[in-house]
C-alpha positions as CSV (number, residue, x, y, z in Angstrom):
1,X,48.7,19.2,6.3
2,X,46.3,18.2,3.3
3,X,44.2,14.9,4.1
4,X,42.4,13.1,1.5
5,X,40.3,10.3,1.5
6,X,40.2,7.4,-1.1
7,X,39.1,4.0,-1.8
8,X,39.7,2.5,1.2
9,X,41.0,4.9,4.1
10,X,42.4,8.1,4.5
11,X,45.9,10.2,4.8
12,X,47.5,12.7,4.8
13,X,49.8,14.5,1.4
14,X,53.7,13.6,1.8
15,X,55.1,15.0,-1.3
16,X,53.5,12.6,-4.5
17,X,52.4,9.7,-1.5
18,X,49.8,9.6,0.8
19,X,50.6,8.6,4.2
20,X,47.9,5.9,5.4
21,X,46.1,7.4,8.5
22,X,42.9,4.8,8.9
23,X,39.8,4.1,7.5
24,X,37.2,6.8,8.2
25,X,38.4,10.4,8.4
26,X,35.0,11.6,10.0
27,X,36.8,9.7,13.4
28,X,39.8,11.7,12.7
29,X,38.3,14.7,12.7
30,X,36.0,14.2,16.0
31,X,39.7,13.7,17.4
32,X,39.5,9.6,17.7
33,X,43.3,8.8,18.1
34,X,44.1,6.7,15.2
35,X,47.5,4.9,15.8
36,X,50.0,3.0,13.1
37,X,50.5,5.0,9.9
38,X,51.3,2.3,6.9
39,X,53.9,2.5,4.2
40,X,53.4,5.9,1.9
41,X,51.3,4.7,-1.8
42,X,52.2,6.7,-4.6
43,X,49.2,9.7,-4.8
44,X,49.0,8.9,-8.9
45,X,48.1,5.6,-8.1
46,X,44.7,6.2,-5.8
47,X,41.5,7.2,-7.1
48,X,40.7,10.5,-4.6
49,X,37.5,10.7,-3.2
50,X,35.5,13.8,-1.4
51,X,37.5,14.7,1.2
52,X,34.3,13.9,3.9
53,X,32.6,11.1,1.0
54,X,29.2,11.4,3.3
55,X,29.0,14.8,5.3
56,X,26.2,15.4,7.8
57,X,25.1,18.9,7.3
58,X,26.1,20.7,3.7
59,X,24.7,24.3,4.5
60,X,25.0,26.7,1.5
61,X,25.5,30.4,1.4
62,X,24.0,32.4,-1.3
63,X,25.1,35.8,-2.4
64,X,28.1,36.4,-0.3
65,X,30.6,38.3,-3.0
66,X,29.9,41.8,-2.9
67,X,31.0,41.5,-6.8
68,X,29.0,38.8,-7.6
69,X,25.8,40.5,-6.0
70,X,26.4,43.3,-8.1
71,X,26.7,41.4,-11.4
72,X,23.2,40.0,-10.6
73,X,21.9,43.6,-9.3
74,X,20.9,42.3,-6.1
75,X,21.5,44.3,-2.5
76,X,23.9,42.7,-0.5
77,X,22.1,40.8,2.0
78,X,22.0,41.7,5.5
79,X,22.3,38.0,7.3
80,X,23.5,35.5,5.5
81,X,21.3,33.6,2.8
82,X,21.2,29.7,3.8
83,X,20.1,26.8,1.7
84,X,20.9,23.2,2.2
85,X,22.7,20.6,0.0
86,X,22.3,16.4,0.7
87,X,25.6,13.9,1.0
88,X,23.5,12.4,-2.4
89,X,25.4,15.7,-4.3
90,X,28.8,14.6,-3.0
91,X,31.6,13.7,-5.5
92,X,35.0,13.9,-5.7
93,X,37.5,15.1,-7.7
94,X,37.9,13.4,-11.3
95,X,34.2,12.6,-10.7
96,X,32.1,13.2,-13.9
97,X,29.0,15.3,-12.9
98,X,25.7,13.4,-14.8
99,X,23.1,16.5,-15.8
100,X,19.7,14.5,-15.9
101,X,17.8,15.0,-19.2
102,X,15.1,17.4,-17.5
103,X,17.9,20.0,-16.9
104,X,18.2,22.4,-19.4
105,X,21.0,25.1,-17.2
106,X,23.3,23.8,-15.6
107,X,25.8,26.5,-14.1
108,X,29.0,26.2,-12.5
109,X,29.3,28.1,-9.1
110,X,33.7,27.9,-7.4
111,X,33.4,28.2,-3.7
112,X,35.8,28.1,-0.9
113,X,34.3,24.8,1.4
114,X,35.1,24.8,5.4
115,X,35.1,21.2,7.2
116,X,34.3,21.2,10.4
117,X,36.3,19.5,13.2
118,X,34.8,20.4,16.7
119,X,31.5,21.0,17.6
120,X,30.2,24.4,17.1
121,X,27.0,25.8,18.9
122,X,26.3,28.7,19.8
123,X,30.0,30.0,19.1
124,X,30.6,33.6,18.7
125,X,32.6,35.8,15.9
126,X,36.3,35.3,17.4
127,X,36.0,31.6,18.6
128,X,34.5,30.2,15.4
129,X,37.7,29.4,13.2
130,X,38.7,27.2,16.5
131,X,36.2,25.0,15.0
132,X,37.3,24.7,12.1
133,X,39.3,21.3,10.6
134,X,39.9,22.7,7.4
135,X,39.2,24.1,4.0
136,X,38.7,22.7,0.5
137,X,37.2,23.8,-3.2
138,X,33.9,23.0,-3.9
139,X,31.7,23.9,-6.8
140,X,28.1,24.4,-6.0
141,X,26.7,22.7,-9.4
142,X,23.3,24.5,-9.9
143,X,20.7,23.7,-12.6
144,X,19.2,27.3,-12.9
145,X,15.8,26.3,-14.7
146,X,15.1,24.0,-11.9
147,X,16.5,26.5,-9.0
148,X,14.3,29.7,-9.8
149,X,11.0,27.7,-10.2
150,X,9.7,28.5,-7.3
151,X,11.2,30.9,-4.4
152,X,13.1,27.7,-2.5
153,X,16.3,26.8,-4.9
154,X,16.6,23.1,-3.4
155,X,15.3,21.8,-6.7
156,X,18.0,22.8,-8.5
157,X,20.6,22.6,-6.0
158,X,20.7,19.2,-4.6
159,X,21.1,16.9,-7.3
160,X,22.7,13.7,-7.7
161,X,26.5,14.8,-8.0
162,X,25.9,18.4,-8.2
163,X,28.7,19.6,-5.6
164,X,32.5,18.1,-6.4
165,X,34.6,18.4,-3.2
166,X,38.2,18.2,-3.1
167,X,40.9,17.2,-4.3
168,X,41.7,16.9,-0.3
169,X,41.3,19.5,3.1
170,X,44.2,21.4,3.9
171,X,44.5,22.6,7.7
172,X,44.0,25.6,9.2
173,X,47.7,26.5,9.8
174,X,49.1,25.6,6.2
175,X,45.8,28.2,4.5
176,X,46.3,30.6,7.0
177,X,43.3,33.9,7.1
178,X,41.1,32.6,4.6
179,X,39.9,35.6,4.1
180,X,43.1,36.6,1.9
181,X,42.9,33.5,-1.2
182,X,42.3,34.1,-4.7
183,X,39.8,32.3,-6.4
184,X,38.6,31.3,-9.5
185,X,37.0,29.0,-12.0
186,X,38.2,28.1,-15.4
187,X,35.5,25.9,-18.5
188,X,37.4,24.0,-21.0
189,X,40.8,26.0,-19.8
190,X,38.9,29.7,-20.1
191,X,38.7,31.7,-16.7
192,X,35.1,32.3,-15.9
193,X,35.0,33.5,-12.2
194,X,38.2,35.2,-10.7
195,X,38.1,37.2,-7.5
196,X,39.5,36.9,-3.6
197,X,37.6,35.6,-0.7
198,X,38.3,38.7,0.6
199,X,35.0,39.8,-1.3
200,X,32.9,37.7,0.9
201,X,30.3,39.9,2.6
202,X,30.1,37.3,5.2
203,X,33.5,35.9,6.0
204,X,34.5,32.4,7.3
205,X,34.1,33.3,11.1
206,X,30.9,35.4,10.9
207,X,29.2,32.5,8.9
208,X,30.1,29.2,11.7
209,X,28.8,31.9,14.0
210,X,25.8,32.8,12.3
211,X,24.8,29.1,11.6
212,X,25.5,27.6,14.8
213,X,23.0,29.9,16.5
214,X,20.4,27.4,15.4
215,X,22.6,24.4,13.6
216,X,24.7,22.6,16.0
217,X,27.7,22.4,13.7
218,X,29.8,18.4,14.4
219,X,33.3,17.1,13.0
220,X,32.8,16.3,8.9
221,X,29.9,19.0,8.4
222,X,30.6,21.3,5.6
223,X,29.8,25.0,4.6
224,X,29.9,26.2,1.0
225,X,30.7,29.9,1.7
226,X,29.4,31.3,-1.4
227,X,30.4,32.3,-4.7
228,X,32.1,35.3,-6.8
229,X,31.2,36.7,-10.1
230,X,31.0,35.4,-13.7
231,X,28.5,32.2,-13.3
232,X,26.7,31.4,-16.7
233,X,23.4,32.6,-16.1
234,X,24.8,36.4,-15.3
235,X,26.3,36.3,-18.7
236,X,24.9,37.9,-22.1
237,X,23.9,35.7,-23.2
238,X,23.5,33.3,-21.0
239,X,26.2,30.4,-20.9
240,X,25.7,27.1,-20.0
241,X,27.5,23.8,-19.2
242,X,27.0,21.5,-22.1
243,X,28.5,18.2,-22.6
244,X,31.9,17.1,-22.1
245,X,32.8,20.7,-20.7
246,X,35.6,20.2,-18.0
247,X,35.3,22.7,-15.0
248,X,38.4,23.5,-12.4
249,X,38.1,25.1,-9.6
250,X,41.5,26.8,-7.8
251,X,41.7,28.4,-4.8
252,X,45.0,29.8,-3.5
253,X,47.0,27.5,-0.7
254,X,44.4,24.8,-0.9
255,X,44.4,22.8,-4.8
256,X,42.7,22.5,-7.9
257,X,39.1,20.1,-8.3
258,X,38.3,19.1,-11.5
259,X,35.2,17.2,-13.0
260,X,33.9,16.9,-16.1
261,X,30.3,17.4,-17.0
262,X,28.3,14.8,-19.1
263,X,25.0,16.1,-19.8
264,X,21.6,13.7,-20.4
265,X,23.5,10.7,-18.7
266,X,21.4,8.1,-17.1
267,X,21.0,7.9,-13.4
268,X,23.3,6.4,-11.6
269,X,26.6,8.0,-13.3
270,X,30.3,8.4,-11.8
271,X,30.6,8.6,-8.2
């Protein structure tokens, strides 16, 4: 099943409608029994928002390709790398991403995103995808000047708009392992990053695991899992997002989110 949310409420995919399920999906996903589905409206005819528009908890995981670690020449790590993104970098698909003016870097970073649907704490290894409501493409927008200023990268991470989520979350039982989906990210129509989760040094499991050791994980919460090779700044030279540039992000069994970059904007842009 792929649910979406848009202005409005939120559904679930039927073909080219969506299927009217309510009005917050967070309620859906703590298991809130929403009754009375309405008449299907044409999917070309909504604007799609983030999947979860405002999620609790956005925790981040850094270097978890084994290719992408070795196109940076860093060790693989040997717990997972956390960092933390805001529901202020939320937008959704078709969303234009505003670079302030102070950002000189901006980087474009394709990641497999799980949502959360039951409470995780504590879980271990082989419970943990129990807890899981679904999956979705995110791209972990990253302005690099601002990231590796000092050793904490939430300067550069968190920005206003810097994470597109979408276009909708596809169920466990329609993705299937997702440790088997290809990956990529293509700029303008190019293919910059191509690989399989399968590279993940940390898969899907061992990361809910990991994090709800210490973060109790709750229905709408999301985890960017990390992100293969060929970001900008591992490129020679360098590449970086400039303006107008139009980013997609496909993952295999779970969609296509595309945004489009607008660089120098004034605050406040396209949510």
């Amino acid at each position: 099943m792929k649910l979406v949310s848009y202005e409005g409420g939120f559904g679930r995919v039927e073909g080219d409608a969506v299927v009217p399920m309510g009005r917050d999906i967070l309620e859906h996903l703590a298991g809130a029994r929403i009754e009375g589905d309405e008449a299907p409206i044409p999917l070309e005819g909504l604007r799609l928002l983030a999947p979860v528009p405002r999620p609790g908890k956005i925790v981040c995981v850094g270097l978890n390709y084994r290719d992408h670690a070795e196109e940076t020449g860093q060790q693989l790590p040997e717990e997972p790398v956390l960092f933390a993104k805001f529901a202020n970098s939320v937008i959704g698909p078709d969303a234009t991403i505003d670079v302030p003016s102070i950002v000189a870097q901006p980087d474009w970073e394709a990641e497999l995103g799980v949502v959360i649907g039951d409470v995780a704490e504590g879980v271990g290894v082989a419970d943990a995808l129990g807890h899981v409501a679904g999956y979705t493409c995110c791209n972990d927008v990253s302005a690099r000047d601002l990231q590796f200023r000092s050793s904490q990268w939430l300067l550069g991470k968190a920005i206003d708009g810097f994470l597109p989520v979408g276009p909708w979350i596809v169920t466990p039982e329609e993705v299937g392992d997702p440790q088997t989906l290809d990956i990529r990210c293509l700029v303008n129509d190019e293919v910059v990053q191509e690989s399989s989760t399968k590279q993940m040094v940390f898969d899907v499991a061992e990361l809910i695991a990991f994090i709800s050791r210490t973060i109790r994980l709750e229905p709408g919460d999301l985890i960017a899992t990390g992100t293969p090779p060929g970001v900008g700044m591992a490129r020679t030279p360098p590449r970086w997002l400039g303006d107008g540039d139009r980013m997609t992000v496909e993952i295999e069994r779970i969609g296509a989110l595309t945004n489009t970059v607008r660089v120098g904007a004034p605050r406040g842009g396209s949510r």
